[in-house]
C-alpha positions in Angstrom: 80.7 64.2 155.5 84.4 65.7 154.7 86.3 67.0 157.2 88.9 69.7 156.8 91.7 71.7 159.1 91.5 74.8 158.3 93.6 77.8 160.0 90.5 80.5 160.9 89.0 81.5 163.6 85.6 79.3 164.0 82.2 81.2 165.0 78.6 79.7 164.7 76.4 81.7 162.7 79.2 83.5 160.5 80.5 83.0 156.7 84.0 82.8 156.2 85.7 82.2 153.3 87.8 79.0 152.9 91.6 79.1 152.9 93.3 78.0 149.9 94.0 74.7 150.9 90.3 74.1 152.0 89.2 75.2 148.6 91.7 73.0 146.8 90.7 69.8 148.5 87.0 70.4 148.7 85.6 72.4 145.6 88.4 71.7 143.0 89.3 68.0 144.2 86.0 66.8 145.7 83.8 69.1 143.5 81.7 70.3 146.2 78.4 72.2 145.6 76.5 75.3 146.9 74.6 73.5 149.9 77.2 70.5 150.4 77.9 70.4 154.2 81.3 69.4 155.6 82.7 69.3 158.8 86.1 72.0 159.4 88.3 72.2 162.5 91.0 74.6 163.6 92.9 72.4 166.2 91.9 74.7 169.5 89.0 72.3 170.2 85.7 71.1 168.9 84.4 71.0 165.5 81.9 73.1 163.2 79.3 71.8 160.7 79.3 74.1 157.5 77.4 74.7 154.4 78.8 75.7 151.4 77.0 78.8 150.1 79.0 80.6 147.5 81.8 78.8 144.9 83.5 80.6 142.0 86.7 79.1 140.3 89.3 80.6 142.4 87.1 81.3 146.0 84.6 79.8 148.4 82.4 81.0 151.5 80.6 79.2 153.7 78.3 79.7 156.6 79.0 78.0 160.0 76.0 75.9 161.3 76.7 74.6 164.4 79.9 73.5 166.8 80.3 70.0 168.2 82.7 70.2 171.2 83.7 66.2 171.2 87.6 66.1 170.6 87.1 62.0 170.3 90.6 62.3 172.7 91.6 59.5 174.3 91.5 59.2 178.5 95.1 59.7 178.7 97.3 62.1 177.6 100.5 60.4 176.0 103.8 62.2 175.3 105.5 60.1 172.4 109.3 60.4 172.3 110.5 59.1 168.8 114.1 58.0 167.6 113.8 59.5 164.2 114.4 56.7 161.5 114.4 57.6 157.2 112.2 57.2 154.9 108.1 56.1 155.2 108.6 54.3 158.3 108.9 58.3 160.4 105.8 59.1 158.3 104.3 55.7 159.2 105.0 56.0 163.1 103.5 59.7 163.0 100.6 59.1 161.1 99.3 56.0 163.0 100.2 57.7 166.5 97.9 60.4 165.8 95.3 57.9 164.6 95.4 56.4 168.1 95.6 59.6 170.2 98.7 60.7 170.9 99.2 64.1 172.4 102.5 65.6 171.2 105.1 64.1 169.6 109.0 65.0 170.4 111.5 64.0 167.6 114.6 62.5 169.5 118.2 61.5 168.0 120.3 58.8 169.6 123.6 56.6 169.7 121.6 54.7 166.4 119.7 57.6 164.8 119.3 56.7 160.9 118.7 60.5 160.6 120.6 63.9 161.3 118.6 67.0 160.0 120.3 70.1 159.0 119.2 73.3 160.1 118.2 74.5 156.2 115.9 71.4 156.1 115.2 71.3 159.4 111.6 73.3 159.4 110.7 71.2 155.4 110.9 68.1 157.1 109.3 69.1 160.5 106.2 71.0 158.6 106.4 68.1 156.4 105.4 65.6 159.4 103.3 68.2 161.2 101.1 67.9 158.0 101.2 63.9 158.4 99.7 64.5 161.6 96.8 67.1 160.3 95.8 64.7 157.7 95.6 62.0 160.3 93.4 64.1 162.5 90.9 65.0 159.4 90.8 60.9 159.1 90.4 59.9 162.3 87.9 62.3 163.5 90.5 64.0 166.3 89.6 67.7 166.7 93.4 68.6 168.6 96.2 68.3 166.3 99.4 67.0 167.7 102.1 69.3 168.1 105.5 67.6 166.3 108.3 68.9 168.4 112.1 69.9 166.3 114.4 67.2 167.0 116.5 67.2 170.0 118.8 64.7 171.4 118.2 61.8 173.6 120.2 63.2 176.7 118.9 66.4 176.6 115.2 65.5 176.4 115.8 63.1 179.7 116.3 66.1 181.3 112.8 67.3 180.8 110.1 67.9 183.2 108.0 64.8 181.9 104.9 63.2 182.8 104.9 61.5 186.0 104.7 57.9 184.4 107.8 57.6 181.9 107.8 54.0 179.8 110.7 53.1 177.3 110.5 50.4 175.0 112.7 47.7 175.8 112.8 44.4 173.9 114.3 41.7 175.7 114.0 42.7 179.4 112.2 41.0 182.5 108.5 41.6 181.8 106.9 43.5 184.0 103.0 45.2 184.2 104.6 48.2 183.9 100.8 50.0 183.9 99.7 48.7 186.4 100.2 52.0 188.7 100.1 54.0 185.7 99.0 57.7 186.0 96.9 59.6 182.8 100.3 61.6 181.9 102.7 59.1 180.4 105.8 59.8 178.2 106.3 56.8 176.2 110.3 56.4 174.6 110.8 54.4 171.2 114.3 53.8 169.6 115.6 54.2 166.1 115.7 50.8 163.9 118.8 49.9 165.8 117.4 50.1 168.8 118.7 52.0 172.2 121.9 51.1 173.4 122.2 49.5 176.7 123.9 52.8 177.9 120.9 54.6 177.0 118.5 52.3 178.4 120.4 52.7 181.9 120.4 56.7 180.8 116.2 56.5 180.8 116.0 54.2 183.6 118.3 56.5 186.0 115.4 59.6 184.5 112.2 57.5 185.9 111.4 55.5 182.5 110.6 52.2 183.7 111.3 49.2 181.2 108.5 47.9 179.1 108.7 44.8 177.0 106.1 44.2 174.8 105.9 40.2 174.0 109.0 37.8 172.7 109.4 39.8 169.4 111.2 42.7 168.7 109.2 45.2 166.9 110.1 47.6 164.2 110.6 51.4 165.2 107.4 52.3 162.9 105.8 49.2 164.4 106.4 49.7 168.3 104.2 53.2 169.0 101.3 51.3 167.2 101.4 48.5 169.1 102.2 50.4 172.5 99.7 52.8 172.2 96.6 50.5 170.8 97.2 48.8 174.3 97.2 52.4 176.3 93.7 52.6 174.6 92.8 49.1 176.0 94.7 49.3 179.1 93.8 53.3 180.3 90.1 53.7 179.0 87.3 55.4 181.0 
């Protein structure tokens, strides 16, 4: 059955019309029927099972049947902070860290960062990502979409009130089982494709992060929030 996000409010037992976008996807792309079912959620939790019951070439309705309240979210609740990097690899990290169940996602410059947005981009590129993540949800079968925070620096995320287990990244330090005290709140800090400096490692160790090396390799910035968060999912389960 398709899934959709759609931006509506969500009541059993109504008929709404589809947004634009909805339509697009479904009835134009798909070519959906009068009494094709699909499944639509608007990111505050849950999901509804609808059936399509009026199509015309430039509108749709359908009714809602029912509401499953499974959000298929993972046992912990993991804040990503990303070095941005250019190209498909940001896409790349954003899209597979939704697929594995990241919570929010804050975009982070640094010492190395490949990219520095200007503000008349600024909200493109953003929206841009935040749609990476929507599409990730309707794939994966995650009911809460990610929020992708605006880019702000290294230094001044540090300064955050984060969750109260903080893990950075750090290829080529004394390994350590960094989880095995961890708590269900866990910002998790990944460089650029530089790296972070050693000044910034110090920088995140002196605000709680505690060093995590992940094997002998050195993993690629798109590569690293995969890896780290498939073994959250192993390591943190219910």
């Amino acid at each position: 059955m398709p899934r959709f996000f759609i931006e509506a409010d969500l009541t059993v037992d109504t008929v709404i019309e589809l947004t634009e976008t909805v339509f697009h996807h479904w009835v134009k792309v798909l070519r959906a029927q009068v009494g094709e079912k699909a499944t639509l959620f608007n990111g505050q939790g849950g999901e509804f099972e609808v059936e399509l019951t009026e199509a015309s070439k430039k509108s749709a309705s359908v009714k809602i049947i029912s509401f499953n309240p499974d959000n298929r979210t993972p046992a912990f609740k993991a804040l990503l902070g990303q070095v941005m990097s250019k190209g498909d690899r940001m896409d790349y990290a954003i899209q597979k860290a939704v697929e594995l169940g990241v919570a929010e996602i804050q975009l982070l410059t640094s010492e190395r960062c490949e990219m520095r947005l200007k503000y008349d981009r600024d909200q493109k590129k953003i929206d841009h990502w935040q749609g990476i993540a929507i599409a990730a949800c309707e794939q994966c079968g995650m009911n809460v979409v990610p929020k992708i925070h605006a880019p702000i620096s290294l230094e001044a995320w540090l300064a955050y009130d984060l969750p109260e287990t903080k893990l950075v990244l750090a290829p080529n330090k004394d390994e350590t089982d960094v989880l095995a005290d961890a708590s269900l709140k866990i910002a998790l800090l990944i460089g650029p494709e530089g790296g972070l400096s050693e000044a910034e490692i110090q920088q995140s160790n002196s605000a709680g992060f505690k060093n995590w090396c992940i094997g002998s390799r050195v993993l690629r910035t798109e590569t690293a929030p995969i890896v780290a968060l498939s073994i959250l999912n192993y390591r943190l389960k219910a």
